[in-house]
N, C-alpha and C positions, 0 to 999 in steps of 0.2 A: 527539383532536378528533372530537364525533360525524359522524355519516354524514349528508348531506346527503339528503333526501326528497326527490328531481325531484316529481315529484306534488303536493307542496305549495308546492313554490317556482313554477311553474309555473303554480298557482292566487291564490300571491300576485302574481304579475308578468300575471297573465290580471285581476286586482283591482284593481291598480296601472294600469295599463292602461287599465282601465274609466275611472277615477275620471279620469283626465288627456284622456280622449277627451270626457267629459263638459263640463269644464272649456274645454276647446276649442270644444265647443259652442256654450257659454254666453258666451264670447269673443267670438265669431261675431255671434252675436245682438246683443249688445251694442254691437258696433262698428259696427253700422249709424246708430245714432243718439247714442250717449252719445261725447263727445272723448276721444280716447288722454291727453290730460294734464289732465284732471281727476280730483280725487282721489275720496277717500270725503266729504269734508266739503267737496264743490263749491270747494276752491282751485284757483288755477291751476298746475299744476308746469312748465310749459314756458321753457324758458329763451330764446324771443325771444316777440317782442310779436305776440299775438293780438288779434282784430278783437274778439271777447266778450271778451278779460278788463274786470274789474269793479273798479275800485278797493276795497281791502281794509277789513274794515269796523272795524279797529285799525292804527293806524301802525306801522309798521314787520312787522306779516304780510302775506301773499303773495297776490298778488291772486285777486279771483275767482271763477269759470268761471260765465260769462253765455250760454252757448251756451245755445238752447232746444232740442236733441233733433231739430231739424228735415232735417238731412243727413247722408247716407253717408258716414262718411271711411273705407271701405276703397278705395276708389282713390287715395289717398295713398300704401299701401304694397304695392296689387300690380299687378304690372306686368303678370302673364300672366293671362288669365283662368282657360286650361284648368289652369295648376299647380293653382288654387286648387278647378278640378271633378277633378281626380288626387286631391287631399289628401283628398278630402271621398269620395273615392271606398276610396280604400286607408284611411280611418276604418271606413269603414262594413263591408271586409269586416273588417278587423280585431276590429272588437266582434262581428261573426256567428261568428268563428272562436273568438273566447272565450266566448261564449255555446256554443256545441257543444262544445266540449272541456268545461267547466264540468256541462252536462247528460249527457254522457257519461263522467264520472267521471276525466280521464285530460288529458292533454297527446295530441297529434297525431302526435307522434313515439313513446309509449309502446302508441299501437293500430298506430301505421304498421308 
């Protein structure tokens, strides 16, 4: 079995990393105004009855998502605030620490 490259596995998981912090980001954003169960093709996926669902616009598909964009549903699912200024906090140094390892050629552990 060949020999594993820290150095490159390190730059894939520092890339891996990036890509899902981004993602999270974009999460973020989004959740301020667009509904957790609405899909891509504005249906409703929610399995109890919402105030915007839209009767379906064929019988027997699945109703749907009449929300206008107008309210925050992240108070729906977090209860602490500061977790949510932690998380946002241990993101941001985490993508600084893969951006300098990334610019300095190396993992943290292979300069340390």
């Amino acid at each position: 079995m060949p020999r594993i490259d820290k150095a490159a596995y390190q730059r894939r998981l520092d890339r891996i990393g990036e890509l899902l912090s981004d993602i999270v980001d974009h999460a973020g954003t989004v959740s301020r105004y667009r509904c957790p169960y609405r899909n891509r093709v504005d249906q409703c996926t929610a399995a109890f009855s919402c105030r915007n669902q839209q009767p379906p616009e064929e019988a027997g598909a699945p109703a749907r998502c009449g929300h206008d964009g107008t309210f925050d549903y992240r108070s729906a699912w977090e209860a602490d605030a500061s977790a949510y200024a932690k998380a946002k906090a241990r993101i941001g140094r985490t993508r600084s620490a893969a951006a300098e390892r990334r610019s300095s050629g190396g993992s943290q552990k292979e300069r340390g």
